[in-house]
C-alpha positions as CSV (number, residue, x, y, z in Angstrom):
1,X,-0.9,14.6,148.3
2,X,-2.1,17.8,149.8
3,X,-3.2,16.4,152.9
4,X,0.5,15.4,153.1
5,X,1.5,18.8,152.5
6,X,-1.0,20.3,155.3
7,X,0.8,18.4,158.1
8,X,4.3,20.0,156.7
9,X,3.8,24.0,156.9
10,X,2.6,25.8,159.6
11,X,-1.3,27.1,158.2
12,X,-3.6,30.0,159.3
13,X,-6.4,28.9,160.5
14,X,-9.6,30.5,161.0
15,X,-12.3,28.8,163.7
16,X,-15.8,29.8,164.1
17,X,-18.5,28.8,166.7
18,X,-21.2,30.8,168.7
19,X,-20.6,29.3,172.2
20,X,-17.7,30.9,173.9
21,X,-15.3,28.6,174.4
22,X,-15.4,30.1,178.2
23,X,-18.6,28.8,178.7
24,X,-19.0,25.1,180.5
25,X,-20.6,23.0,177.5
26,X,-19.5,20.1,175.9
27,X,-19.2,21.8,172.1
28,X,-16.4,24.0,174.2
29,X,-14.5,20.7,175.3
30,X,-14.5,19.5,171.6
31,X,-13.6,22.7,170.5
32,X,-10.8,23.4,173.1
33,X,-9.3,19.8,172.1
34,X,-9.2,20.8,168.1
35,X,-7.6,23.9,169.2
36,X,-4.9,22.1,170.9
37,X,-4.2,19.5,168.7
38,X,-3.9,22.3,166.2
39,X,-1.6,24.5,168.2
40,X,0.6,20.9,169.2
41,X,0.5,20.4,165.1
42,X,2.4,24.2,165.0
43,X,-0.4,25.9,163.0
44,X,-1.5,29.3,164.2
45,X,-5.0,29.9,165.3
46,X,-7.6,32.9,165.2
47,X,-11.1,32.2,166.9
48,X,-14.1,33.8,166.3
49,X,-16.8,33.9,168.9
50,X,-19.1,35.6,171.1
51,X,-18.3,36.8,174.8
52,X,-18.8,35.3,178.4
53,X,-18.6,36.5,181.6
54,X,-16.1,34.1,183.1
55,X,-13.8,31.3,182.1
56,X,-15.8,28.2,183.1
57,X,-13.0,25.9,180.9
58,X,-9.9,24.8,181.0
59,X,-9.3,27.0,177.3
60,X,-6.3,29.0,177.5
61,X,-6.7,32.9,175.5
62,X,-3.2,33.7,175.8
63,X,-2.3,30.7,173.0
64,X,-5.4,32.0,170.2
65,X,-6.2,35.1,168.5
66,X,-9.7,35.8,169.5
67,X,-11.9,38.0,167.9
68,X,-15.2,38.8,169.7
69,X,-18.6,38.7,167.8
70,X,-20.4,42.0,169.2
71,X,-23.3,41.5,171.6
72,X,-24.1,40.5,175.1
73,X,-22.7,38.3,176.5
74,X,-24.2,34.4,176.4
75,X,-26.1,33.0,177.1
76,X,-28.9,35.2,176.2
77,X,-31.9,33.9,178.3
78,X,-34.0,30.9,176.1
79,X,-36.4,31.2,178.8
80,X,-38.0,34.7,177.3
81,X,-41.1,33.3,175.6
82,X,-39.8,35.0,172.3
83,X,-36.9,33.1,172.4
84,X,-38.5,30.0,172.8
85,X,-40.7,30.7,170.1
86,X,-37.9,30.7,168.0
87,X,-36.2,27.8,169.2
88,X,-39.3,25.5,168.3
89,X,-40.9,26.9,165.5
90,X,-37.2,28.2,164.0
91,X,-34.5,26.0,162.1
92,X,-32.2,28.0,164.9
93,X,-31.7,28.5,168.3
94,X,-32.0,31.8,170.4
95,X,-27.9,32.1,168.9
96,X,-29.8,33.1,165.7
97,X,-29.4,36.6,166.9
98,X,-25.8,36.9,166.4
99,X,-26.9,36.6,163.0
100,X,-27.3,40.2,162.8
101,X,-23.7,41.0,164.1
102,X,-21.6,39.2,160.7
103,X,-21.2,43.1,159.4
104,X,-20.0,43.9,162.6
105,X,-17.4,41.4,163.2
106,X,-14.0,42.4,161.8
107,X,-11.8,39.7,161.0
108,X,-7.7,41.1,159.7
109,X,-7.2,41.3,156.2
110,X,-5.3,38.2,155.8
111,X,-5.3,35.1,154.1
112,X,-6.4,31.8,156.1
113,X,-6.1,28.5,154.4
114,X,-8.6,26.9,155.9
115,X,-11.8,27.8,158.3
116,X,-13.4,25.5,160.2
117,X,-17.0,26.2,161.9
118,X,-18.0,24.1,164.8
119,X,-21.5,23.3,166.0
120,X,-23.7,23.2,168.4
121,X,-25.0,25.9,167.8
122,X,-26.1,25.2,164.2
123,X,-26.2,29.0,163.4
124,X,-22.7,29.5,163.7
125,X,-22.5,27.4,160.1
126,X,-24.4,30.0,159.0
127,X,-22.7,33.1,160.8
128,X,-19.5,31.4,159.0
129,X,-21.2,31.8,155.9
130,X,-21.9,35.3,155.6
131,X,-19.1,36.2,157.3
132,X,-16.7,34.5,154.7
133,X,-18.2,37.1,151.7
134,X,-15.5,39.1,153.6
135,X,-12.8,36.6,153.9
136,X,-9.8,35.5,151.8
137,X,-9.6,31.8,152.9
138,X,-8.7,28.0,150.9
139,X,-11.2,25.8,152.3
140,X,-14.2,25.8,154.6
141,X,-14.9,22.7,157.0
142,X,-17.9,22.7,158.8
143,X,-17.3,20.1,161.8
144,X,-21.4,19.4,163.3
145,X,-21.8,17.8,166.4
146,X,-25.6,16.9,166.1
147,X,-27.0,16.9,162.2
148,X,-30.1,19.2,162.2
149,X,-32.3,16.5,160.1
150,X,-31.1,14.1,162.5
151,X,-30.9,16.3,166.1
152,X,-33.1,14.3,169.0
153,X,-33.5,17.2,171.2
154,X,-35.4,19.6,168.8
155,X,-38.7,18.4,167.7
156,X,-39.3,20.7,165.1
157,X,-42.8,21.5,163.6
158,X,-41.2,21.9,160.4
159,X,-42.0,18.7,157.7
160,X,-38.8,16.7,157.2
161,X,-38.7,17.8,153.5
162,X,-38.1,21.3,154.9
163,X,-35.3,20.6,157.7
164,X,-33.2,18.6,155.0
165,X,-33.4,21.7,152.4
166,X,-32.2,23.7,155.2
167,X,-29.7,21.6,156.3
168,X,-28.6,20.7,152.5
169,X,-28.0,24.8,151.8
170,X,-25.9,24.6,154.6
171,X,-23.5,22.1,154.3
172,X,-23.6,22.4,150.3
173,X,-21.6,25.4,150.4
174,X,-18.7,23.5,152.7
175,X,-15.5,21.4,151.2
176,X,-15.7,19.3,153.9
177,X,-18.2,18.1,156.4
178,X,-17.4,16.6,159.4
179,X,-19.2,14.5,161.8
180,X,-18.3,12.9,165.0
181,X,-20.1,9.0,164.7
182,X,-19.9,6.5,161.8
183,X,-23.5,6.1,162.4
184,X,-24.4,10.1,161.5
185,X,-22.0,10.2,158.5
186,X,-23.6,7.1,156.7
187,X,-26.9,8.6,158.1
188,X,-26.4,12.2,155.9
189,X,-24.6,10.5,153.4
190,X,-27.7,8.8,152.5
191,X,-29.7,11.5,153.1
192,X,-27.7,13.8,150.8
193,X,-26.0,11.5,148.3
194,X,-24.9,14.4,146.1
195,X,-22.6,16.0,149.0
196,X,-21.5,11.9,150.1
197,X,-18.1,12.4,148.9
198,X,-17.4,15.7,151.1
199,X,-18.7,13.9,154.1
200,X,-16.3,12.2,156.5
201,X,-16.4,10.9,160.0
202,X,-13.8,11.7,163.0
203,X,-14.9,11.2,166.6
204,X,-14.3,13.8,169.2
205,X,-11.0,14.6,171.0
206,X,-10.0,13.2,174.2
207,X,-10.2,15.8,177.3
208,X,-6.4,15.7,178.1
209,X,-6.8,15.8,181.4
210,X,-5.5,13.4,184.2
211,X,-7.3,12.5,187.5
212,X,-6.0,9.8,190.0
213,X,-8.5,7.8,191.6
214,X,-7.8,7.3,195.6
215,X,-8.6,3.5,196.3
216,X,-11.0,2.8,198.3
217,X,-11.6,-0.5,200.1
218,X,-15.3,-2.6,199.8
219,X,-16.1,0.6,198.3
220,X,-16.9,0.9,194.3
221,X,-17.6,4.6,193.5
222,X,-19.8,5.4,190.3
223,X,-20.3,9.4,188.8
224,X,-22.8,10.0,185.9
225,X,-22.5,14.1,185.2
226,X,-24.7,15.7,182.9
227,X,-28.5,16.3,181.9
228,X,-30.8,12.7,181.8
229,X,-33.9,14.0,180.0
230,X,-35.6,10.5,179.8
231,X,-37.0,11.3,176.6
232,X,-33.2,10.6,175.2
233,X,-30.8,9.1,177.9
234,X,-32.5,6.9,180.6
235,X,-30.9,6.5,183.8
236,X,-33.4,4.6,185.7
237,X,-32.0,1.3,184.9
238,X,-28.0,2.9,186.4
239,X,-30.4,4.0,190.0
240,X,-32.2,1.2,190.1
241,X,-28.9,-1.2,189.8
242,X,-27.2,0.6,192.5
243,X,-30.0,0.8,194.9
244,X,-30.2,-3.1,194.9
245,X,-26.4,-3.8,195.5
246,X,-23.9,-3.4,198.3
247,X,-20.8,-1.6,198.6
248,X,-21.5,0.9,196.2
249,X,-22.2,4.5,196.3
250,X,-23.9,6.6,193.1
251,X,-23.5,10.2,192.4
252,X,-25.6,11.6,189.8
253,X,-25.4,15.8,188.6
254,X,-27.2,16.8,185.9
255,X,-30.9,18.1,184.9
256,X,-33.1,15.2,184.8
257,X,-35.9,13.4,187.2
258,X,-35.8,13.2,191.1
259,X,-35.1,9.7,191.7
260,X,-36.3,9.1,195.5
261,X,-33.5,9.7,198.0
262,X,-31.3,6.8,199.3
263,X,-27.9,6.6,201.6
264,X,-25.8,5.4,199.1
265,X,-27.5,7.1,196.3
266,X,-26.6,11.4,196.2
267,X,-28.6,13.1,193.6
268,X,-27.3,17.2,192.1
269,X,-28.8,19.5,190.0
270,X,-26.3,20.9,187.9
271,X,-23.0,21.8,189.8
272,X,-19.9,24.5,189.1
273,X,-17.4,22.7,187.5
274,X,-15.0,22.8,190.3
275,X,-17.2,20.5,192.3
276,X,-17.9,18.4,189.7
277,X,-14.0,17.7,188.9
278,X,-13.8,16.6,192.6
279,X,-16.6,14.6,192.4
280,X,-15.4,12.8,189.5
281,X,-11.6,12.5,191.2
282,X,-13.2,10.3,193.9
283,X,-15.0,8.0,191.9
284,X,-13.6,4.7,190.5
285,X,-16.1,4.5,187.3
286,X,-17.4,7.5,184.7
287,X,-20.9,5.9,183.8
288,X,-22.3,7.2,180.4
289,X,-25.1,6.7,178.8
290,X,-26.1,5.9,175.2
291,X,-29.2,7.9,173.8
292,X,-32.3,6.1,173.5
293,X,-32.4,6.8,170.2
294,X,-31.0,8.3,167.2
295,X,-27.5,7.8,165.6
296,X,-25.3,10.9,167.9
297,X,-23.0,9.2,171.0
298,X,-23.0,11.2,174.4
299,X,-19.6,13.3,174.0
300,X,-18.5,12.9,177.0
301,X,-18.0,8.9,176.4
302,X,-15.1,9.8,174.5
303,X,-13.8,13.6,176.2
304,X,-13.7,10.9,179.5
305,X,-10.7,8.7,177.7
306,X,-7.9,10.5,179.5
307,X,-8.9,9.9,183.1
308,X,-7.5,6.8,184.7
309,X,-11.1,5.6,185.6
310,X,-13.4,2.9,184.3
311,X,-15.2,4.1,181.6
312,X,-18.7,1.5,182.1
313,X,-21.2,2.8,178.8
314,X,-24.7,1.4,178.5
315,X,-26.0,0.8,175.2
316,X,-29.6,0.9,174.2
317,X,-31.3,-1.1,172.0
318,X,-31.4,0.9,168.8
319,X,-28.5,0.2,166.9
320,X,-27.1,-2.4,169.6
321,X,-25.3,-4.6,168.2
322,X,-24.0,-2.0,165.7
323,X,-23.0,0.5,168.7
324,X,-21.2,-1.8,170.9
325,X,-18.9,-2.8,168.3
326,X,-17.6,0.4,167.1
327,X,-17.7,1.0,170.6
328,X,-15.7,-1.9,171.7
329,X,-13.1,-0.6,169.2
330,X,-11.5,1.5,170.9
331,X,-10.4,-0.7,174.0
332,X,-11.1,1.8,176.5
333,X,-14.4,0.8,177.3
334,X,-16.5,-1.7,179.6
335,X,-20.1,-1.9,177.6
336,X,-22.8,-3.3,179.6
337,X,-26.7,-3.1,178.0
338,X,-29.1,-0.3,180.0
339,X,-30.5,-2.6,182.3
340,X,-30.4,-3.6,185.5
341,X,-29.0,-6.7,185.8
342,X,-26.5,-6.1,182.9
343,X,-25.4,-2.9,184.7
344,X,-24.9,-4.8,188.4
345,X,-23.0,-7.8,186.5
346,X,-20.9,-5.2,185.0
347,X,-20.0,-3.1,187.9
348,X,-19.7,-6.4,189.9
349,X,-16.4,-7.2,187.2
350,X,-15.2,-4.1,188.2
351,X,-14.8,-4.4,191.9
352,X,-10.8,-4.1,192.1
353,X,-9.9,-4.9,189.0
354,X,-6.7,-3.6,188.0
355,X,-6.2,-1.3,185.1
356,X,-3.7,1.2,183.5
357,X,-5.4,2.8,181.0
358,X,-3.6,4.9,178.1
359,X,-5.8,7.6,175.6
360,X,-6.3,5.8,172.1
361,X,-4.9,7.0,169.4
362,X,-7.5,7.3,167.4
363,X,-8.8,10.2,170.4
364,X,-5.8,12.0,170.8
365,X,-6.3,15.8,170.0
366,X,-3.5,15.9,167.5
367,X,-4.8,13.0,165.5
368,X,-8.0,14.3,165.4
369,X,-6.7,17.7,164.2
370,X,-4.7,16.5,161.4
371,X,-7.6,14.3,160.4
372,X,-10.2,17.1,159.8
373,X,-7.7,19.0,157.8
374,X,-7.1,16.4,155.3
């Protein structure tokens, strides 16, 4: 019955994360969708976060209440060899400094029914934490991208009995915890079978964004944007694919291995995101990868939904079968395995195939906004 009554009155609601939502990372594309499905759901909304030198988003100020977390502005470098110190030996990343600026962050004496922190980073869970001793508030929903016990990309020194007491004195102190695959929730669940009925999954937000793809003839044009550490998304299988077929040109921009240079085949480090928009406006297929391992799905699998491209994912073989189901789901998809062949037969189906593609439901901003505040 409350959650009924949520969706009727307009709320205050108080969000918490330490990445700017100014600054190009996928956490800010989740977070920037929330905010709009809860501004399109009438609610009004105060953010709390740090500062950035520029807007690299689409995130519009002039719609939020922001109040700035004192401090330089991120990213503060992770390359200093104190900082990564901290980041492999700590629970934390370098964001664990911020830490030190709760007494200085002045939020208005007001009420706010409910306050959600977002992660990555994990420390702002715990920045919301201590800055809520100061805070007159209803509920507190902590929405994690990646579960600490469970995050691939740290590989902490730390025994796993020490990560999940962390991690449980974290989320213990939330109403609600939120995470964005089925796989993770019944992953923590288990893990923490006390806190299982506070737990809850809801994927990530569509980008809502619209791109229109210029047809090209004899020509199918693939994008993969983003990091391709090998040691959790493999992209050799997507290179190797294209290099052996014709009529096909690859553009890959992101941190990861050089792949040898081909004609067909253009290879980025990271790119502003202004070229990387245009990149992705000439291609006829978003590829996306699955991680090799772990129970986490790439975000950008799901931000990608409101584009009028294919959408090809490659699965691994961990969860498989269980992964390309859920996946399947959603009808947005084209879900090949992360092979070769697999890959070539898929992008082979796709050679002008006609499609209109619509954002499901389940991924639109305001469904996913009303769903984390029941």
């Amino acid at each position: 019955m409350r959650a009924y009554f949520d969706s009727l009155y307009t709320m205050n609601i108080l969000l918490v994360t330490l990445f700017s939502l100014e600054r190009n990372t996928s956490v800010a594309i989740s977070n920037i969708g929330i905010t709009n499905g809860l501004l399109a759901l009438g609610h009004k909304v105060t953010w709390v976060m740090p500062n950035w030198k520029r807007c690299d988003t689409k995130f519009d100020a002039e719609q939020v209440r922001i109040i700035r977390v004192p401090g330089q502005d991120q990213p503060r470098s992770v390359g200093f060899p104190r900082n990564r110190i901290r980041s492999h030996f700590g629970m934390l990343d370098f964001t664990r400094s911020y830490l030190r600026q709760v007494r200085n962050t002045v939020v208005p004496d007001e009420y706010f029914d409910v306050v959600i922190s977002t992660s990555d980073p994990k420390s702002s869970h715990v920045f919301t934490s201590r800055l809520l001793r100061h805070v007159r508030y209803g509920r507190w929903i902590q929405h994690w991208g990646d579960p600490l016990l469970g995050d691939i990309t740290r590989n902490f020194w730390w025994p796993k009995w020490c990560i999940k007491l962390y991690e449980w004195n974290i989320i213990r102190k939330a109403d609600k915890i939120v995470y964005v695959t089925p796989f993770t929730c019944d992953a923590q669940r288990k893990e923490h079978p006390k806190l299982a009925k506070r737990i809850s999954f809801i994927p990530l937000p569509a980008d809502m964004y619209v791109t229109e793809t210029v047809q090209q003839a004899d020509q199918l044009r693939i994008v993969y944007l983003g990091d391709y550490d090998p040691a959790f998304r493999n992209l050799r299988p997507l290179y190797d694919a294209c290099a052996q077929m014709d009529g096909v040109s690859l553009t890959i921009a992101g941190y990861g291995p050089k792949y040898p240079a081909l004609p067909a085949i253009h290879l980025f480090s990271r790119i502003p995101q202004e070229k990387a928009l245009q990149i992705e406006n000439d291609a006829d297929v978003i590829f996306c990868v699955c991680n090799t391992r772990g129970t986490q799905i790439p975000g950008k699998i799901f931000y990608k939904t409101s584009s009028d491209k294919h959408i090809l994912v490659a699965v691994e073989k961990e969860l498989h079968d269980e992964m390309r189901q859920y996946l399947e789901s959603y009808g947005r998809f084209v879900i090949c395995d992360n092979n070769p062949d697999s890959i070539k037969a898929a992008l082979e189906s796709l050679r002008n195939r006609a499609h209109k593609y619509t954002i499901p439901f389940r991924l639109q901003p305001t469904h996913i906004a009303e769903s984390i505040l029941q």
